[in-house]
N, C-alpha and C positions, 0 to 999 in steps of 0.2 A: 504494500500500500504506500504511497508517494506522501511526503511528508507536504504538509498542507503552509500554504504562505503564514498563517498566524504559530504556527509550530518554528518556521524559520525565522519567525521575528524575535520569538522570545529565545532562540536557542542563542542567536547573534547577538543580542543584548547579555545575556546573561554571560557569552563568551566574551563580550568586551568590557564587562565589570568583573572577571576573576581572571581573565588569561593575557600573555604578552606573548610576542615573538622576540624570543633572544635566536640569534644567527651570525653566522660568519661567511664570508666571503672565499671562497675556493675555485679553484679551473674548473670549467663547464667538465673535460675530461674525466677531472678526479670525481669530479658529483657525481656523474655519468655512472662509471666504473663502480661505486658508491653504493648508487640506486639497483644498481646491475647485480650486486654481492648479497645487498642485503632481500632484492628479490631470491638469488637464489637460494638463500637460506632460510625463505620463508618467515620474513619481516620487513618491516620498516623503517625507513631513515628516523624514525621519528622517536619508536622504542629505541632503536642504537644507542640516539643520542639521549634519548634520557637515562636508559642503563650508563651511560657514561657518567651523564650530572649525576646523578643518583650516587653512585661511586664516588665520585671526588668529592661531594657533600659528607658524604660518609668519613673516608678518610679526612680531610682538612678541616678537621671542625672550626666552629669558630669562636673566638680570643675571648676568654672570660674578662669582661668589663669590668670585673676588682680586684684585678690579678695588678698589681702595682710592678710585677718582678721584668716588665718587659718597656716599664717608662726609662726614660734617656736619666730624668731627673731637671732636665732642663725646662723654664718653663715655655 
C-alpha cells in the first residue's frame, strides 16, 4: 500500500526535528566501489557508517567535565 501525502508530511517533519546529515566528501570512484561492496554484502552505506560512529563513540568517550587533571592550569 503506497504511503499517503499526509503520512509523508509528518514522516518529513518529524525527520527534520530529530535527524541531521553529517557526510564527507570522497571520489565518485571510491563511493562507487563503496556502494558496490557494501551491496554485495548485503547492506548499506548507511548501517556501515553508523557501525562505524557507533564504534568510535564507543571507544572515545567523552572528557569528564570535573576531571581538572587535563586543564593546562592557565587561565
Amino acid at each position: 500500500m503506497p504511503v499517503s501525502d499526509a503520512q509523508k508530511r509528518a514522516r518529513n517533519k518529524y525527520d527534520a526535528q530529530h535527524y541531521t546529515v553529517t557526510g564527507c566528501k570522497i571520489r565518485k570512484e571510491y563511493a562507487e566501489a563503496f556502494r558496490a561492496r557494501c551491496e554485495q554484502y548485503d547492506t548499506t552505506p548507511g548501517a556501515v557508517l553508523r557501525a562505524a560512529l557507533d564504534a568510535f563513540m564507543e571507544t572515545h568517550p567523552a572528557p569528564d567535565p570535573t576531571d581538572d587533571s587535563t586543564s593546562t592550569g592557565a587561565p
